[in-house]
C-alpha positions in Angstrom: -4.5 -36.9 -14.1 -1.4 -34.9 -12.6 0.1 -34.7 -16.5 -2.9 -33.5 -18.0 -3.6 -30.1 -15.8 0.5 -29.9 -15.9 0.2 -29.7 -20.1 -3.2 -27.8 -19.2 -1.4 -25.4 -17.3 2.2 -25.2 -19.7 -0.7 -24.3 -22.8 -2.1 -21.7 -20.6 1.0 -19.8 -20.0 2.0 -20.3 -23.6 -1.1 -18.7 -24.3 0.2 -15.9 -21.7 3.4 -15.5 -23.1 1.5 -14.8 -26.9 -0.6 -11.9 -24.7 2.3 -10.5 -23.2 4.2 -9.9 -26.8 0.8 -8.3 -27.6 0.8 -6.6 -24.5 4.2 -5.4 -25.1 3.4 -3.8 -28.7 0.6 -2.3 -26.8 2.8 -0.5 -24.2 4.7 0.8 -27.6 2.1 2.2 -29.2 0.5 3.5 -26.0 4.1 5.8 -25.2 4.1 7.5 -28.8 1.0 9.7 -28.4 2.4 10.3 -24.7 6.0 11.3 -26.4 4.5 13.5 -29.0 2.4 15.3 -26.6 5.3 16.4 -24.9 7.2 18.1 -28.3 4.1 19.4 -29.0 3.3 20.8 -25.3 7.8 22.6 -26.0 8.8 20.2 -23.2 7.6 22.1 -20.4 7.9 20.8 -16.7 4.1 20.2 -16.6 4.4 18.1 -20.0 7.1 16.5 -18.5 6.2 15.4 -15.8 2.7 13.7 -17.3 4.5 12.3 -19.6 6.5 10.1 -17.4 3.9 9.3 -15.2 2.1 8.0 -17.9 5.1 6.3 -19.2 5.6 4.8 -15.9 2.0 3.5 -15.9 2.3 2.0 -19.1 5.3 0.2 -18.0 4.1 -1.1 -14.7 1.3 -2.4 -17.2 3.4 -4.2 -19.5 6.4 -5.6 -16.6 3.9 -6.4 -13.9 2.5 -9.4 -16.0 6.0 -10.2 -16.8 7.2 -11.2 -13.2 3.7 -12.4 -12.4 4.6 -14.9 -15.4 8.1 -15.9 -14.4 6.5 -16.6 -10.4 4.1 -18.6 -12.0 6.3 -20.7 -14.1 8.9 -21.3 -11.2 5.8 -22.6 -9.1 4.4 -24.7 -11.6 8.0 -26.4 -12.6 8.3 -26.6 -8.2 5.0 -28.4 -8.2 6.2 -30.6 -10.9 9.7 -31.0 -9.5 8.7 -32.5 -6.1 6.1 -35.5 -5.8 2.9 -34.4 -4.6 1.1 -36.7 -1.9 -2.2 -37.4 -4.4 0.6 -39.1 -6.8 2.2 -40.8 -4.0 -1.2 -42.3 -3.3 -3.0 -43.1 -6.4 
């Protein structure tokens, strides 16, 4: 039973890591809009200064989920690592 959520759980976050690529492209196409507003706004402070806080949200979207990923593969491959007590008793 142990082996089958452990592949359960490497399938999921195979799954995740697909979404995140997608999420990645998304972050791209989200920061052109953001980037052509500012030429269009001349580049002034206000422009500016949306822009890269709307930058900066679109990357906090897109590397949050990347070190969320990387905890989550340490701990599963931790859990793995060191016998639990259910396998010890069954």
């Amino acid at each position: 039973m142990p082996m089958f959520i452990s592949s359960l759980l490497d399938l999921l976050l195979k799954g995740a890591a697909v979404a995140l690529v997608f999420n990645e492209i998304r972050g791209f196409i989200l920061a052109a809009p953001v980037l052509y507003g500012i030429y269009q706004a001349g580049g002034s402070l206000m422009a500016i200064w949306v822009g890269i806080s709307s930058l900066g949200g679109i990357a906090l979207s897109v590397i949050v989920p990347l070190f969320a990923a990387k905890k989550m593969r340490k701990l599963i491959s931790v859990r793995q690592a060191s016998p639990s007590s259910e396998s010890a008793t069954a």
